[in-house]
N, C-alpha and C positions, 0 to 999 in steps of 0.2 A: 322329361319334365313338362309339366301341363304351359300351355303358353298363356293361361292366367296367373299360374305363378311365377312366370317370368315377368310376366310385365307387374308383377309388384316389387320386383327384385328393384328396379332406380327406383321405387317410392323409397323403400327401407332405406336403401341409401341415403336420399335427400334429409330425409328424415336424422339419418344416424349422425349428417354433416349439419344439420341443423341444431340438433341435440350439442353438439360439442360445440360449436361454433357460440351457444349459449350459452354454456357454461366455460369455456374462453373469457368471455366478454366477462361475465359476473366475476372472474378472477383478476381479470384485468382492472377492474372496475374497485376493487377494494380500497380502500383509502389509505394511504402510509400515516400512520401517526409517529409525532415527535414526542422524546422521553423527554419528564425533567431536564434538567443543567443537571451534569453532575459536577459537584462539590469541589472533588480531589483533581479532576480534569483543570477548573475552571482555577481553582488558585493554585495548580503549579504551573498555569499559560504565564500568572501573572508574576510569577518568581523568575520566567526568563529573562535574562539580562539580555536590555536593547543597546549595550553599550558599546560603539566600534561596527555598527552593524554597515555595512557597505551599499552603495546605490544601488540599483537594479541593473544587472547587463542584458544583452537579450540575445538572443541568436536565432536564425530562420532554418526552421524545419521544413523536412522535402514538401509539406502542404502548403508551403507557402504562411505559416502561420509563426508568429513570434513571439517566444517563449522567454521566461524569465527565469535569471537567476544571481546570486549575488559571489563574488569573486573571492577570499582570503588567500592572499597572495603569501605562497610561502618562500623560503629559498632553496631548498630540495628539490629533486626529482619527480619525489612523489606526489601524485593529484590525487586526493578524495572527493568522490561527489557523493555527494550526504541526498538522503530521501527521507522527508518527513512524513511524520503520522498521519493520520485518520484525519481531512476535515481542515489542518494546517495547510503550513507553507513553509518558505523557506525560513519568516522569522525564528520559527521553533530551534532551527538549528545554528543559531547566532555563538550559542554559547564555544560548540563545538568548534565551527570555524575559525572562530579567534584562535582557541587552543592549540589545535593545530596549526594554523601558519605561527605561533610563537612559536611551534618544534618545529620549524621549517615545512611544515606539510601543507601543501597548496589545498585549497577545502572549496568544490563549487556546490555549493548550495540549491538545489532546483526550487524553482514555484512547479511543480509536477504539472500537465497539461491535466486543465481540469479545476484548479485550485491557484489562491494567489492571483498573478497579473498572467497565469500564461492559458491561453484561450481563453472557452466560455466555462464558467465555473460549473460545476456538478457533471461537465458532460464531456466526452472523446466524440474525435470522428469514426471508430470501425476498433474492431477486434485486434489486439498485434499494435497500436498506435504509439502505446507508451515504450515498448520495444525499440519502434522505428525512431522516436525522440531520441530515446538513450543513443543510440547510434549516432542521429546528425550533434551530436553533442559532442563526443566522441571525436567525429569528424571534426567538429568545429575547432576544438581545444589541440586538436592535434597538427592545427595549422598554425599554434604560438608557441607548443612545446612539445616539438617531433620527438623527443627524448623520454617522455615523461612513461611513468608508471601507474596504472592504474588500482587502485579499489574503490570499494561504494560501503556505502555505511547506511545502516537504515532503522530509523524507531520504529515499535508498533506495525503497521499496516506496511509502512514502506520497508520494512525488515523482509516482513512478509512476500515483498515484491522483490528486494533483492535475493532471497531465499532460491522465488523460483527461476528467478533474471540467471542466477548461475548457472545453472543444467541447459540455458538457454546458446546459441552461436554468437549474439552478442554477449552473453557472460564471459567468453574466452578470452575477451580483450583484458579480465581484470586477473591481476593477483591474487586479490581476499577481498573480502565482503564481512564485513561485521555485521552482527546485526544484533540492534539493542531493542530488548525486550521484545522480540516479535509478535504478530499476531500471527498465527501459522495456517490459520483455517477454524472455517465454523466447527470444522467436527475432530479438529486438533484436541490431546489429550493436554494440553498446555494453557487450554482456559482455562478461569473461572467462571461459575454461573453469572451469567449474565444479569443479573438482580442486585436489589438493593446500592452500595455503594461500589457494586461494578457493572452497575447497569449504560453503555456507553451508547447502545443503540440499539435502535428499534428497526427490524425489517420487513418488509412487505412480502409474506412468505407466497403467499397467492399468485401474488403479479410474477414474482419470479419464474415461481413455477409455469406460470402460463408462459412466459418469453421463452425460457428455455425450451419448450415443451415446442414450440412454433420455432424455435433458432435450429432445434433438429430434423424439423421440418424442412430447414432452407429458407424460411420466411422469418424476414429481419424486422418485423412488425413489434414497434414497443419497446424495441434495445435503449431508445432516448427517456423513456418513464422513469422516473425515482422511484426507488427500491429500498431506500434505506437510508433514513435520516438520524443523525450523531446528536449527543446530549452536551450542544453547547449552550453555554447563554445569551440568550436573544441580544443581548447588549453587545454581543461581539462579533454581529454579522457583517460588521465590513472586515474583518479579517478569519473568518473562515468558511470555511463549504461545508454546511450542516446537509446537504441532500445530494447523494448519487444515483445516476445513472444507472441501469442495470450493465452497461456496457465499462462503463468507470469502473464500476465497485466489479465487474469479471475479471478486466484490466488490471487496477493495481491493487495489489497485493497476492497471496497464496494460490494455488490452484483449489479448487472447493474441495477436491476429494483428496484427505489425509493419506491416500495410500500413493498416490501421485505424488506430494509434497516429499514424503519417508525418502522415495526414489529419487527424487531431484538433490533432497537433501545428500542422501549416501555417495550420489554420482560427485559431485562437490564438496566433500566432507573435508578434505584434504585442503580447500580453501575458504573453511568459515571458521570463525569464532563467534561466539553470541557471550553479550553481556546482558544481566540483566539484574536490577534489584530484587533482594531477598525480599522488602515488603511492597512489593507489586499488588497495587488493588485489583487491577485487570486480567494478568498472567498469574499462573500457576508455576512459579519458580525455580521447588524443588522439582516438579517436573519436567522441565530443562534439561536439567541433567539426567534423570531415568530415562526421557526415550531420545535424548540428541545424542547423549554421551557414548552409546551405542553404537551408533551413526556414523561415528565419528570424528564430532562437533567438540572444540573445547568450549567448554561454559564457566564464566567466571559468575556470579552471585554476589553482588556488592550489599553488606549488610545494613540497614537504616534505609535504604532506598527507594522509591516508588516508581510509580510506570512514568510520571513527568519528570522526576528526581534524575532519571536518567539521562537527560539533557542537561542538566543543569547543577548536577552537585558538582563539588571538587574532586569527591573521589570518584565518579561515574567519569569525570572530565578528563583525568590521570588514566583511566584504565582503557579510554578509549584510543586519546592518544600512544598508549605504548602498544595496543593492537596493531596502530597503523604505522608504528615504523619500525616494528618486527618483519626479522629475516629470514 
């Protein structure tokens, strides 16, 4: 090879890592915008009953950081720890809680790190983090009831998260895992189109792409950036996390790729139940049952009910409870 074309060999180079390195930046650089309030989000927040809701406990995770959560002391064995939706906290699941410790079921409640009073809102410290919480949680609760039994229960997103938390070495500690109304993945056959009156949120497809694209790289540049802000309303921003992280939104909830999810799903099949409303504005219902039931997932379908109804009706309330104190 001629040694002038070698020496243009690092031009091209510099050139090609300059080329991407700009077009990086301009991905990086995209702006997140926020959707509308949605409607049916914003008035079944306001149908949850705050009534009996318990103070905040806290407990310290290995980061030395202290996280929140609220107690419903049952007199069973059994401990539920309940995982809320998208954007929420532990309020969401007040209903629940009660319900359960009146059946004897002890119910802890998490503010998920990220959300709530536990850390910095919208954001995790590293990959794996919400994992390692569930754990010192685990720990913690097991040093007032060395006896106790575990499940997790989880709406929406945090369904999503206990979904994949099963197939995981800390899922082993649990029994069962309910999970109401899941969000299972972006490319899950179990949504609905993201528009109109199930428009919940808007993503930053660029920026993602670009982190991801540099996370496999090995370079952790940008994991702290918002990716993805929730359609609440503005009025409600001292009680929720309208913007995550790209590191948060990897964290909690499903794995991104549905064939991933299938697998963790089948591997656990034998420890999930999912309930969900037949009139889910968010979720695709009847498909629930086409591609869980296969899986083998039971799925219950409570009819008149919606993606917040699930928290909060009477019969959504009864069905959850009798998940969690089946033998």
């Amino acid at each position: 090879m001629p040694l002038s074309t070698l020496l243009h060999i690092p031009v091209y180079l510099l050139a090609t890592i300059g080329a991407l390195a700009l077009v990086l930046g301009a991905m990086l650089a995209v702006p997140l915008k926020r959707p509308p309030p949605l409607v049916s989000i914003k008035d079944g927040a306001a149908r949850i009953d705050a009534t009996a809701k318990p103070e905040l406990t806290r407990f310290q995770a290995r980061d030395g950081t202290w996280l929140a959560y609220r107690l419903y002391a049952g007199a069973g064995d059994r401990v539920a720890i309940l995982t809320h939706g998208s954007s929420a906290s532990s309020d969401e699941m007040n209903g629940i809680g009660n319900a359960l410790a009146a059946a004897e079921v002890t119910a802890v409640a998490l503010d998920i790190r990220g959300h709530g009073a536990s850390g910095s809102r919208g954001d995790i410290g590293y990959a794996g983090q919400l994992e390692d919480d569930l754990a010192d949680l685990i720990a913690h609760l097991a040093a007032q009831r060395p006896n106790a039994r575990y499940l997790m229960i989880g709406h929406s997103l945090g369904g999503g998260f206990i979904a994949r938390v099963a197939a995981t070495p800390v899922g082993a500690r649990f029994e069962r895992f309910v999970l109401l109304s899941p969000f299972l993945g972006a490319r899950a056959p179990t949504n609905r189109p993201s528009d109109g009156k199930g428009r919940w949120a808007e993503v930053d497809l660029p920026r993602i792409l670009a982190i991801a694209f540099l996370k496999r790289l090995g370079v952790a540049f940008g994991q702290s950036l918002p990716v993805i802000a929730y359609a609440n309303d503005p009025a409600a921003a001292k009680f929720t996390t309208s913007v995550y992280s790209f590191r948060l939104l990897a964290d909690y909830g499903p794995d991104f790729d549905w064939s991933n999810m299938k697998a963790a799903i089948h591997g656990a099949a034998g420890k999930l139940k999912l309930i969900a409303g037949a009139d889910d504005e968010l979720m695709d219902a009847p498909a629930y049952e086409r591609e869980l039931k296969p899986l083998g997932v039971a799925v219950t379908l409570l009819p008149g009910v919606d993606h917040m109804g699930i928290v909060t009706e009477p019969a959504a309330l009864a069905a959850i409870v009798a998940a969690a104190k089946e033998d």
